[in-house]
Backbone as CSV, one residue per row, in Angstrom:
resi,resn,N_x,N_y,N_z,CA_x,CA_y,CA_z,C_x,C_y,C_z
1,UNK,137.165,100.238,115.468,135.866,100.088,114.817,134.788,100.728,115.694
2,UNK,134.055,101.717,115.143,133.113,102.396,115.839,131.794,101.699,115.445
3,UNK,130.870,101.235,116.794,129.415,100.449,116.729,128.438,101.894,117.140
4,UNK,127.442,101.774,116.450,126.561,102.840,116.439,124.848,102.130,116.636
5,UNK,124.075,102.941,117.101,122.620,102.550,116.962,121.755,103.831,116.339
6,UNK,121.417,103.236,115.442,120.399,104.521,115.497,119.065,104.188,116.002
7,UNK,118.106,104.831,116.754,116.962,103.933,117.531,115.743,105.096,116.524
8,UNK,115.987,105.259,116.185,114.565,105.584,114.843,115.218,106.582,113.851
9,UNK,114.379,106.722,112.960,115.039,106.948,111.613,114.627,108.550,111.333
10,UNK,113.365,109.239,111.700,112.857,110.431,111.487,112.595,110.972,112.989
11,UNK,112.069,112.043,112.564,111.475,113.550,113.760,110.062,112.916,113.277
12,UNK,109.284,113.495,111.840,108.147,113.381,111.224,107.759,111.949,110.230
13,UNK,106.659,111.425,110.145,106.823,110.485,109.728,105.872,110.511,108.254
14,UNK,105.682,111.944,107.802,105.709,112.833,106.466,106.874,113.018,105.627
15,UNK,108.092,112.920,106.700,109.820,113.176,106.076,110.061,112.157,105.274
16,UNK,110.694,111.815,104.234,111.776,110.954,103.702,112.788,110.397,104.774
17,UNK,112.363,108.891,105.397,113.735,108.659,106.101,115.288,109.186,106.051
18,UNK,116.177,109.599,106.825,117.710,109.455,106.659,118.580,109.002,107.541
19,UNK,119.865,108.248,107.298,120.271,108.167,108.609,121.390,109.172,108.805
20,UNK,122.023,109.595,109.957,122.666,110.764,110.245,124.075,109.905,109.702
21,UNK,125.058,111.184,109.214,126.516,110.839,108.928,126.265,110.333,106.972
22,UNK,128.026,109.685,107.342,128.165,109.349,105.575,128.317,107.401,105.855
23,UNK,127.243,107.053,104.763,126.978,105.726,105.176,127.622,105.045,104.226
24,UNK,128.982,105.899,103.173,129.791,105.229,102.335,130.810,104.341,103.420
25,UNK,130.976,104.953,104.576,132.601,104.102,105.604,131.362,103.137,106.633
26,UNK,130.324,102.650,106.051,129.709,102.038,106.857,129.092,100.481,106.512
27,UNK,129.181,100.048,107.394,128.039,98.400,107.692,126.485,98.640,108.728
28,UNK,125.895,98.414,107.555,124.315,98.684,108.183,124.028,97.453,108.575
29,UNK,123.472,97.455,109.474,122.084,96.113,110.037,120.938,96.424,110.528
30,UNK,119.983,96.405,109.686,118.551,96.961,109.850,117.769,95.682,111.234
31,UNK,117.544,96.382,111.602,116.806,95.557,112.967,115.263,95.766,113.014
32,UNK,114.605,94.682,112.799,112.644,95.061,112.870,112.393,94.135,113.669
33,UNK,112.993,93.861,115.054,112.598,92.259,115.612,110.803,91.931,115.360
34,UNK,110.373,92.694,115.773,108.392,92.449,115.122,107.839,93.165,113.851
35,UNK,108.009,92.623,112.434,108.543,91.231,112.414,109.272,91.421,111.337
36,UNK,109.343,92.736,110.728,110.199,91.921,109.320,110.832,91.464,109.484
37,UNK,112.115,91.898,109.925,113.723,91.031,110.451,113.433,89.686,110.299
38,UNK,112.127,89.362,111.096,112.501,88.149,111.775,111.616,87.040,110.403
39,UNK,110.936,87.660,109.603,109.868,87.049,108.485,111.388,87.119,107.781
40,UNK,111.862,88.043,106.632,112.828,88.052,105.736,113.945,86.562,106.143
41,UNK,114.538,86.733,107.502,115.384,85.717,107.653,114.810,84.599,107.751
42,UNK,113.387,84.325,107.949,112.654,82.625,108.261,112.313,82.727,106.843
43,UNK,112.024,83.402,105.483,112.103,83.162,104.165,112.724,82.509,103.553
44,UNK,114.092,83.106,104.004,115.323,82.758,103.338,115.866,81.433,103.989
45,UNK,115.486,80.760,105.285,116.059,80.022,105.577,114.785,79.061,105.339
46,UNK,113.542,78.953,104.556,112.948,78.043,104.191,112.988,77.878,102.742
47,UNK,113.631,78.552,101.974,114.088,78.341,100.896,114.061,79.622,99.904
48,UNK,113.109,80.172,100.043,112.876,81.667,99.211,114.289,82.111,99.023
49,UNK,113.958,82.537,97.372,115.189,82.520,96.944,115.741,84.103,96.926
50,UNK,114.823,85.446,96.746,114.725,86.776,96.796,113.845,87.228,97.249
51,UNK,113.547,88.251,98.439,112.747,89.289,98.495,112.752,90.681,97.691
52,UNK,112.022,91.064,97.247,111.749,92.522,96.532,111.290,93.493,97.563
53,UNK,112.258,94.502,98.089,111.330,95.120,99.069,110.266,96.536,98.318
54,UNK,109.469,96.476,98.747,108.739,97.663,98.124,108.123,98.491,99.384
55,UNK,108.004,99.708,99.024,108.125,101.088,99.779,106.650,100.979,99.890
56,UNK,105.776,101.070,99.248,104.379,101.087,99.774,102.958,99.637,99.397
57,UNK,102.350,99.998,100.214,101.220,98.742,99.637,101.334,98.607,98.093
58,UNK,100.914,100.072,97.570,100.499,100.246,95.735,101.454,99.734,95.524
59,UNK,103.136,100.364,95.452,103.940,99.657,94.383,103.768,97.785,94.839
60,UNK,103.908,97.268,96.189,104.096,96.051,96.196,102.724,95.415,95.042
61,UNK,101.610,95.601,95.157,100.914,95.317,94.504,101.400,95.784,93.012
62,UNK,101.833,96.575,92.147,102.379,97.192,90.959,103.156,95.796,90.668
63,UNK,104.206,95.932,91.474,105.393,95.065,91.490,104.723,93.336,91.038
64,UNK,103.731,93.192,91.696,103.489,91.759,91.714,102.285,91.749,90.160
65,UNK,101.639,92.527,89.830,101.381,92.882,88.455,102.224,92.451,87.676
66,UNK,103.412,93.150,88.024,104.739,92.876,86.695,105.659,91.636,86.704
67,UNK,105.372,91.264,87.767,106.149,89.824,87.982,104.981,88.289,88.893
68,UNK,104.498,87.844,87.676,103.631,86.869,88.058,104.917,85.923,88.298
69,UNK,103.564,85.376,89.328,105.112,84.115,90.151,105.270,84.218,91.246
70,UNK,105.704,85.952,91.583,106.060,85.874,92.902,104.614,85.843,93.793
71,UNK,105.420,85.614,94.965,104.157,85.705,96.133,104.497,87.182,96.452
72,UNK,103.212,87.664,96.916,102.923,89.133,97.493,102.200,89.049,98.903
73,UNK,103.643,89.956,99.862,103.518,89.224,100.878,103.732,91.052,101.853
74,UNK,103.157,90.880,103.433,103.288,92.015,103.922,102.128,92.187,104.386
75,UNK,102.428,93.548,105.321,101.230,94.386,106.217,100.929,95.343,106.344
76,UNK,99.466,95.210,106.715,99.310,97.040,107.216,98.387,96.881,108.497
77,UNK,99.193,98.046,109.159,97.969,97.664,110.497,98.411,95.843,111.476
78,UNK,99.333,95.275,110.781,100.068,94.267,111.531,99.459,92.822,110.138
79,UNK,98.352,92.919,109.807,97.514,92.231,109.310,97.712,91.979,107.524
80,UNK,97.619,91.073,107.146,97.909,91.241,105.337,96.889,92.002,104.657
81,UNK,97.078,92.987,103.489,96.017,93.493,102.950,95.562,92.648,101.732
82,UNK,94.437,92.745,101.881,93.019,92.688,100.952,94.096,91.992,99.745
83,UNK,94.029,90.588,98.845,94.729,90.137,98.098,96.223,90.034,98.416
84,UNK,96.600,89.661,99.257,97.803,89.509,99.125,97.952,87.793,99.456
85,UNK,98.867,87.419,99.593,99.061,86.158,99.498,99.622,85.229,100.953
86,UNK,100.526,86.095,101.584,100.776,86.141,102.700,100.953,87.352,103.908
87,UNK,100.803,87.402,104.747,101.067,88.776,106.049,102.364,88.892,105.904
88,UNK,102.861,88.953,107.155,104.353,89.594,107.610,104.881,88.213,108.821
89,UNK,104.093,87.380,108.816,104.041,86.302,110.106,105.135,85.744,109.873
90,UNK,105.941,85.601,110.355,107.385,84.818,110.667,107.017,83.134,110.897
91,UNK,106.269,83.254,111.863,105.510,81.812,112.653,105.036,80.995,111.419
92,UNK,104.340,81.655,110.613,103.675,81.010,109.292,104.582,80.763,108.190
93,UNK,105.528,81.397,108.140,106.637,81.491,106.832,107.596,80.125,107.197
94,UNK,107.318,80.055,108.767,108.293,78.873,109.126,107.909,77.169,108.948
95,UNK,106.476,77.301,108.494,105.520,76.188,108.050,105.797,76.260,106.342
96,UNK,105.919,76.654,105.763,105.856,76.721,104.467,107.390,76.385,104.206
97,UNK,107.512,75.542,102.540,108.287,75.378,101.629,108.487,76.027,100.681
98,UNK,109.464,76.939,100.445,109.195,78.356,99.716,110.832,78.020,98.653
99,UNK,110.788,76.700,98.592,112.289,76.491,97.629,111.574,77.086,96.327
100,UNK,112.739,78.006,95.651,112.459,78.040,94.549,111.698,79.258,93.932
101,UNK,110.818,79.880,95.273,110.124,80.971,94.993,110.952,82.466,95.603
102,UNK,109.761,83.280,94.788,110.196,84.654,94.870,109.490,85.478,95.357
103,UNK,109.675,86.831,96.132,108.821,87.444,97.028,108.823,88.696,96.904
104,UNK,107.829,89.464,97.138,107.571,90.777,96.929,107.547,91.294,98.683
105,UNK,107.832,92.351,99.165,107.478,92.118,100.919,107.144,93.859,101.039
106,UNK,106.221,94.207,101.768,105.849,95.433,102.296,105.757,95.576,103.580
107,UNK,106.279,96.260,104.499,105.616,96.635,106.106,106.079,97.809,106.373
108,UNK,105.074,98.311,107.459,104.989,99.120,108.047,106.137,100.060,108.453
109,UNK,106.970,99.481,108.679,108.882,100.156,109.326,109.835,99.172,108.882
110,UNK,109.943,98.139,108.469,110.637,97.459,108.326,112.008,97.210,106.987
111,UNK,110.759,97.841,105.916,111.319,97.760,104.611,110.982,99.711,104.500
112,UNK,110.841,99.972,105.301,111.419,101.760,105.187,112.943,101.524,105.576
113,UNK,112.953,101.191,106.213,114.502,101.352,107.549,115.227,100.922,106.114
114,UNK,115.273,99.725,105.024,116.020,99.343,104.558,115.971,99.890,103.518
115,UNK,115.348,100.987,102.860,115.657,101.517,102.185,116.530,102.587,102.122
116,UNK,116.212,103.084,103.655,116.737,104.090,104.388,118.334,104.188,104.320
117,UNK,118.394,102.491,104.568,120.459,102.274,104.661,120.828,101.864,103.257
118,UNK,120.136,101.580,102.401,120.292,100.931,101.143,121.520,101.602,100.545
119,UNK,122.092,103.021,100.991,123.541,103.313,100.446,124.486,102.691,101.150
120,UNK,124.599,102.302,102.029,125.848,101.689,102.758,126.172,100.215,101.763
121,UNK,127.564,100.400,101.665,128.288,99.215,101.328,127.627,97.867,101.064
122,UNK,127.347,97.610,102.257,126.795,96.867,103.007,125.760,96.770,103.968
123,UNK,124.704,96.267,103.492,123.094,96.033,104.153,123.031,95.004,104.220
124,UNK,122.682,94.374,106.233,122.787,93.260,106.299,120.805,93.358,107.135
125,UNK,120.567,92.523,107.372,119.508,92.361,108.143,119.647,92.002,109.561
126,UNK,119.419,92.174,110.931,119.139,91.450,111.782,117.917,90.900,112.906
127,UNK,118.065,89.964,113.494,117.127,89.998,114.421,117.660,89.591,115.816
128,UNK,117.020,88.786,116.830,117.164,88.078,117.756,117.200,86.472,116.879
129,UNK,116.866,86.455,115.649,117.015,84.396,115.422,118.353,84.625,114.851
130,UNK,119.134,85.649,114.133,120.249,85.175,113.866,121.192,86.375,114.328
131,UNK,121.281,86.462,115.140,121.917,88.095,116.284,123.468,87.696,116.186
132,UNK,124.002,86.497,116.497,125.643,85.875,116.482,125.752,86.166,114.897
133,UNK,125.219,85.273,114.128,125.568,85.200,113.026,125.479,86.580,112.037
134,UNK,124.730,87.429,112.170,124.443,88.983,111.341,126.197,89.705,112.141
135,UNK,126.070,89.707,113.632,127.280,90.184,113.976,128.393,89.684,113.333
136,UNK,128.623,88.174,113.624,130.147,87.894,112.365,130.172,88.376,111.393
137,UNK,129.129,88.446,110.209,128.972,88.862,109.026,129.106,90.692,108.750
138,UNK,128.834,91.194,110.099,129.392,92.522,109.718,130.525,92.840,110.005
139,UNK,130.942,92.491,110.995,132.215,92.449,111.946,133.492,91.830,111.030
140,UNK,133.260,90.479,109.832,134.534,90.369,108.936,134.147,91.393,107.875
141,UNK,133.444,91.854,107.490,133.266,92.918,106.128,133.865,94.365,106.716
142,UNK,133.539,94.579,108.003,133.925,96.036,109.003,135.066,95.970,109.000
143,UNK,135.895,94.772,109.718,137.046,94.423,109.777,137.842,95.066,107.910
144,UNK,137.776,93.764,107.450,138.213,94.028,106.229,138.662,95.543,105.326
145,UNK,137.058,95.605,105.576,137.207,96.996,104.481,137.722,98.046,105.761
146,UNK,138.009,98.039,107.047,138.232,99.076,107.780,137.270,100.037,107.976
147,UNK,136.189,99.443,108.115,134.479,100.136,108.072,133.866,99.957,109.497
148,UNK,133.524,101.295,109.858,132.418,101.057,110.981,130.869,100.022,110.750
149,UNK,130.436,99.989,111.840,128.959,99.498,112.111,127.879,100.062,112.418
150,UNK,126.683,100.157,112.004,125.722,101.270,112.348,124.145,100.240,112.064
151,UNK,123.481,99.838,113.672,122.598,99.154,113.543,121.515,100.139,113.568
152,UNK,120.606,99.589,112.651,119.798,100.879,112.217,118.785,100.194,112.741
153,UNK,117.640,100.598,113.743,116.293,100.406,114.281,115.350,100.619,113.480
154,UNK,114.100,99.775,112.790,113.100,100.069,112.092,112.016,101.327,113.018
155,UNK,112.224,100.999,114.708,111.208,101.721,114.935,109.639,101.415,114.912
156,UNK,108.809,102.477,115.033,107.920,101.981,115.129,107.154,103.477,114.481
157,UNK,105.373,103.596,114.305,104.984,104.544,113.266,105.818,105.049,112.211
158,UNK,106.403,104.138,111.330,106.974,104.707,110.390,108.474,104.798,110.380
159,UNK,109.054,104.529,111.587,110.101,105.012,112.200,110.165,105.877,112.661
160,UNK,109.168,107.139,113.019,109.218,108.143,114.079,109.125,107.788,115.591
161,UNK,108.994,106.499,115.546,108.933,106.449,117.616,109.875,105.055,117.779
162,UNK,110.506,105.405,119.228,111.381,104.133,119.254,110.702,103.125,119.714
163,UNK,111.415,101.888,119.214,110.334,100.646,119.599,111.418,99.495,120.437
164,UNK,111.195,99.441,121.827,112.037,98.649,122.418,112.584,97.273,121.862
165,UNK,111.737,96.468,121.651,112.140,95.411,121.227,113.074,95.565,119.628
166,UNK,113.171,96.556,119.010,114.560,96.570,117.915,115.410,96.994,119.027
167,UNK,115.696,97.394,120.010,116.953,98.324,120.501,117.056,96.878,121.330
168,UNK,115.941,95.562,121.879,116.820,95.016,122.270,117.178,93.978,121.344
169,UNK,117.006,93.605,120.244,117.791,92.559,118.754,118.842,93.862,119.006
170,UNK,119.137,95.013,119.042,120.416,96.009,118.636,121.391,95.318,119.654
171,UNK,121.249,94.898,120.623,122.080,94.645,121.743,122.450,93.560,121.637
172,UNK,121.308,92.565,121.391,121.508,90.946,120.893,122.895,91.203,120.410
173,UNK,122.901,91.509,119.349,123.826,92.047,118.102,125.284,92.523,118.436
174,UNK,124.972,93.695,119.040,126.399,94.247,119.917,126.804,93.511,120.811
175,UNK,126.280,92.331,121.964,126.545,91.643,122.425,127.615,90.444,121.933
176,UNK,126.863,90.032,120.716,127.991,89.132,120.057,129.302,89.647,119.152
177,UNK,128.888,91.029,118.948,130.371,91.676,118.462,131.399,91.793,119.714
178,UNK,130.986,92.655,120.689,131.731,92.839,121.730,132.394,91.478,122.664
179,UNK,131.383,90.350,122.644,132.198,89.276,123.379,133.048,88.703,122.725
180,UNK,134.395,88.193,123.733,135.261,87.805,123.277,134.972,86.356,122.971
181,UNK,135.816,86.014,121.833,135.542,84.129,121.485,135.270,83.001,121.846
182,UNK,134.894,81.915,122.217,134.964,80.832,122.936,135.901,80.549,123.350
183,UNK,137.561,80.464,122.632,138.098,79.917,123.074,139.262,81.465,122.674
184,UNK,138.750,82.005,124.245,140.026,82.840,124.829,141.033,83.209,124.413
185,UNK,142.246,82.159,124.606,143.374,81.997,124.100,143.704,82.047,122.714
186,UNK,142.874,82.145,121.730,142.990,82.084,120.304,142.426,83.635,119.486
187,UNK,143.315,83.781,118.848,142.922,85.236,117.980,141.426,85.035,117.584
188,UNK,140.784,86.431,117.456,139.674,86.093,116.101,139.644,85.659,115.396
189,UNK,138.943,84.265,114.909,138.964,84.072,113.459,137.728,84.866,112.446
190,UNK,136.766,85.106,113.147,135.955,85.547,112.329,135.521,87.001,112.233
191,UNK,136.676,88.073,112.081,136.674,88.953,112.353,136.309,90.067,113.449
192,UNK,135.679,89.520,114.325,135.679,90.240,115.631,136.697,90.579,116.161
193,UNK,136.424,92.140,116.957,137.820,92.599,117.593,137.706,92.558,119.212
194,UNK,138.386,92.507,119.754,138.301,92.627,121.069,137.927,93.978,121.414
195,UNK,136.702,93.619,122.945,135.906,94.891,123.006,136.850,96.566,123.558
196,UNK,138.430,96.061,123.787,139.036,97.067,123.883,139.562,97.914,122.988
197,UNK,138.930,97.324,121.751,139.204,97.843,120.113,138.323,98.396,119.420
198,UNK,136.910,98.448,120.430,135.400,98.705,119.957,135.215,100.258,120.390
199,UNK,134.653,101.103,119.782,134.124,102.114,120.217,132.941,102.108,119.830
200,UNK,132.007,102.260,121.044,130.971,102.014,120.979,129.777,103.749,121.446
201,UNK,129.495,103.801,121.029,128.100,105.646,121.179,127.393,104.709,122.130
202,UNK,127.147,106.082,123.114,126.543,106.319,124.180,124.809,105.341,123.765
203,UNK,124.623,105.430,122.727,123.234,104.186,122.157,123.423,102.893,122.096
204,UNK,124.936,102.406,121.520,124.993,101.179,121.408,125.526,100.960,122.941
205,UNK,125.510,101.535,123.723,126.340,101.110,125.040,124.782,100.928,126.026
206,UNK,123.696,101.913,125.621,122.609,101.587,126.188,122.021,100.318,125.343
207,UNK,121.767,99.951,124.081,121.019,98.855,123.785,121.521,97.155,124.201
208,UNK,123.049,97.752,124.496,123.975,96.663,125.143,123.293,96.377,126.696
209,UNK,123.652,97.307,127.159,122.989,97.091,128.432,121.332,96.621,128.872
210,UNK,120.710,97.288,128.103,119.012,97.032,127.945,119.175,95.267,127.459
211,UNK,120.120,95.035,126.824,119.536,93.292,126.146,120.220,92.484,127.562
212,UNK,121.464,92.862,128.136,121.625,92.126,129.215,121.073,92.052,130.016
213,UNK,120.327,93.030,130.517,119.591,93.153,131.161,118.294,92.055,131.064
214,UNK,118.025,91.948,129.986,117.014,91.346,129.796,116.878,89.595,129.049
215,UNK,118.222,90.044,128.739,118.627,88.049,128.644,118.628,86.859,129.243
216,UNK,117.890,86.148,128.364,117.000,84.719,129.262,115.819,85.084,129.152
217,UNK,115.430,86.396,129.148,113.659,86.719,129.258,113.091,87.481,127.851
218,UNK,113.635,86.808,126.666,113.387,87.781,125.663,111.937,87.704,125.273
219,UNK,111.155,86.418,125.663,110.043,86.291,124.990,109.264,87.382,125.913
220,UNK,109.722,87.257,127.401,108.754,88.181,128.571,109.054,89.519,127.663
221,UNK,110.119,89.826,127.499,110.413,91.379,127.429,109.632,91.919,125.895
222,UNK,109.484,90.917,124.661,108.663,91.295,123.420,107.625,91.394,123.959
223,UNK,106.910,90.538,124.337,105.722,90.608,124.619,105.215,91.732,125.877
224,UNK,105.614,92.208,126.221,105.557,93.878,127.233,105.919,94.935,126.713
225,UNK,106.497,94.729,125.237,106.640,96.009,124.687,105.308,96.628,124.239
226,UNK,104.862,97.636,123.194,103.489,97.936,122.872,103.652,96.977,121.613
227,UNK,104.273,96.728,120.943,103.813,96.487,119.208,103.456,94.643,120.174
228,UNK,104.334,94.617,120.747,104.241,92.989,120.983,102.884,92.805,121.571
229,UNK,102.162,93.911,122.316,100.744,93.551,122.993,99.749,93.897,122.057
230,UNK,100.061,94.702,120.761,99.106,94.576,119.837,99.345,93.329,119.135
231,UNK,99.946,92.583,118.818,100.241,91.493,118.180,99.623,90.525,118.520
232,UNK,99.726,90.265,119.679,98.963,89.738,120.725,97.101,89.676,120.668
233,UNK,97.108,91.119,120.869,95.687,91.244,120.777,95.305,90.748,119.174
234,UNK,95.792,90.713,118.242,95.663,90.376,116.848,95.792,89.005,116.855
235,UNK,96.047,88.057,117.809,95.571,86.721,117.541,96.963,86.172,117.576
236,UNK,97.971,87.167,117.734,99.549,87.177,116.543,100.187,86.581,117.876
237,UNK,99.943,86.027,119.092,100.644,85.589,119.995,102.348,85.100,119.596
238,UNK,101.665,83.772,118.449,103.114,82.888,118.402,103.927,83.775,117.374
239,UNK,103.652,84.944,117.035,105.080,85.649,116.580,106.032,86.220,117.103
240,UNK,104.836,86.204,118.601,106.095,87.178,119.229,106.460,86.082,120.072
241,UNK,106.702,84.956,120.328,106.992,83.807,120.633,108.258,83.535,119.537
242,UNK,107.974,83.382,118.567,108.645,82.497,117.657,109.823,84.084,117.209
243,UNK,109.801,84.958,117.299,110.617,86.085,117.332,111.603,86.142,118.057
244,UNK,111.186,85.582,119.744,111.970,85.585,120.758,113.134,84.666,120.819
245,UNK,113.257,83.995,119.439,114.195,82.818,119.743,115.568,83.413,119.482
246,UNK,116.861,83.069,119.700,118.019,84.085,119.479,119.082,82.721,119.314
247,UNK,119.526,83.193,118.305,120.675,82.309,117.598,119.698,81.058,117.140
248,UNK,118.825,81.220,116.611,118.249,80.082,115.953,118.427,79.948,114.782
249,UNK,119.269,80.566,114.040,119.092,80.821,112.835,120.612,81.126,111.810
250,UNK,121.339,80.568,111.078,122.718,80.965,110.448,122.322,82.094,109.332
251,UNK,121.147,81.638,108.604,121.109,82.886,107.388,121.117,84.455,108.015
252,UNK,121.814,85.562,107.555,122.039,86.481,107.172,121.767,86.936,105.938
253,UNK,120.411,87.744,106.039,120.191,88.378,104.632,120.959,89.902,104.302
254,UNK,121.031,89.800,103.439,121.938,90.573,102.547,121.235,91.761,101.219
255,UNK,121.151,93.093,101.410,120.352,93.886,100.262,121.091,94.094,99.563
256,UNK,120.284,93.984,98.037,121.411,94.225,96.697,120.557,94.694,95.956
257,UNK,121.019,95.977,94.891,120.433,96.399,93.664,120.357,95.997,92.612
258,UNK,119.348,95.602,92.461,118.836,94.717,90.176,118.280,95.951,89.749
259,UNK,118.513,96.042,88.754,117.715,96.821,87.655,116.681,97.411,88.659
260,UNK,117.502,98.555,89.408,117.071,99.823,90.054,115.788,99.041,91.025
261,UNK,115.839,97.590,91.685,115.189,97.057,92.785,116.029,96.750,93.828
262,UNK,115.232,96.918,94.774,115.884,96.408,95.900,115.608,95.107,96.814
263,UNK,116.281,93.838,96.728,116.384,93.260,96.891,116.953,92.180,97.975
264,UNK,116.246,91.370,98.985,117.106,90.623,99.925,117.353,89.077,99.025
265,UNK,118.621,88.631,99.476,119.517,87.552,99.649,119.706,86.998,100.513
266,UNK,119.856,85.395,100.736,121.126,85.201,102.071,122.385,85.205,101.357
267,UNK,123.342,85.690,102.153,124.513,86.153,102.414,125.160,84.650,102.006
268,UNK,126.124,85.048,100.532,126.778,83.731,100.288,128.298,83.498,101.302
């Protein structure tokens, strides 16, 4: 099983995202640790039942025109625009009771990246709150279908610049694929292979190393990146706080196509 990173998605951020190769023999995991990743999975694990991702401010607003009900939710500039209902805040999504409801979501890199992988098999989401659990979930589908892994970085301007803190959720991630089980002596049960079965690119072997490196100190290390010190300066402290948490979380969201939308799930 070959693990891959891609650490941004374009050259120009005028281009149409792509990711390199054929993403039919593949398992995507889109990584935005600040913040979609980390908003989509605190949605879903407060009850929200679908996200709608939409490609720009206009359509999300279009979108929420055509479907009263949902909340219209997202950013620009880090901040929610003008009528919308909620930002992109993870911290805030984790206060709210959202059983039952439905969501429209826009940002900056986050819901590009996932449109970006939206051909692969399989589109999973990750972050640092559910980094173990996104890894099992690709790792038995990889396994299974005999499919590589390819963690795709949201990036940052658009996805034209790399943004440390996705490359270190990328490692989070590869970390829990590559370690071996709790209990040693016993095969995989949950599809993981042993890391002498892993082939891993010269990227996923650096984002591996960059998160060990920096494990135990994830909140120090978000918050020293740039997006994390604008966040910061935006008042946005406890997101990149409440971002930093790792394995807090079992849901794994999951993208699926409705009637030509694109859509997050948690992973049944």
């Amino acid at each position: 099983m070959r693990l891959d990173v891609i650490l941004r998605l374009a050259q120009d951020r005028f281009l149409v995202p792509s990711l390199r190769g054929d993403l039919s023999r593949q398992v995507c995991v889109v990584v935005d640790v600040l913040r979609a990743s980390s908003t989509i999975v605190t949605m879903l694990e407060q009850g929200v039942e679908g996200v709608l991702v939409a490609a720009t401010i206009a359509e999300a607003r279009r979108l929420a025109r055509e479907l009263p009900g949902y909340l219209l939710c997202g950013e620009e500039g880090g901040l929610p625009p003008a009528g919308f209902d909620y930002g992109n805040s993870p911290r805030e999504f984790s206060t709210l009771d959202l059983r039952g409801r439905r969501a429209i979501l826009c940002t900056t890199n986050g819901t590009r990246a996932l449109m970006a992988a939206a051909a692969a098999p399989l589109v999973l989401v990750g972050c640092l709150l559910n980094a173990s659990a996104v890894a099992q979930a690709a790792a038995t589908t990889a396994a299974t279908g005999g499919l590589d892994i390819t963690i795709v970085c949201a990036g940052d301007e658009g996805g034209t610049a790399f943004a440390a803190e996705d490359a270190l959720g990328a490692g989070a991630i590869l970390d829990a694929l590559v370690s071996p089980p709790p209990e040693a002596d016993q095969p995989p049960a949950d599809g993981r292979r042993e890391a002498a079965r892993l082939e891993l690119t010269d990227e996923a072997r650096a984002a591996l190393e960059s998160f060990r490196a920096q494990r135990g100190r994830e909140e120090a290390a978000l918050g020293e990146t740039p997006h994390g010190r604008e966040l910061v300066a935006l008042g946005l402290a406890d997101d990149v706080s409440f971002c930093a948490g790792r394995d807090v979380s079992a849901i794994v969201p999951r993208l699926e196509r409705v009637q030509g939308r694109l859509r997050l799930v948690a992973l049944a």
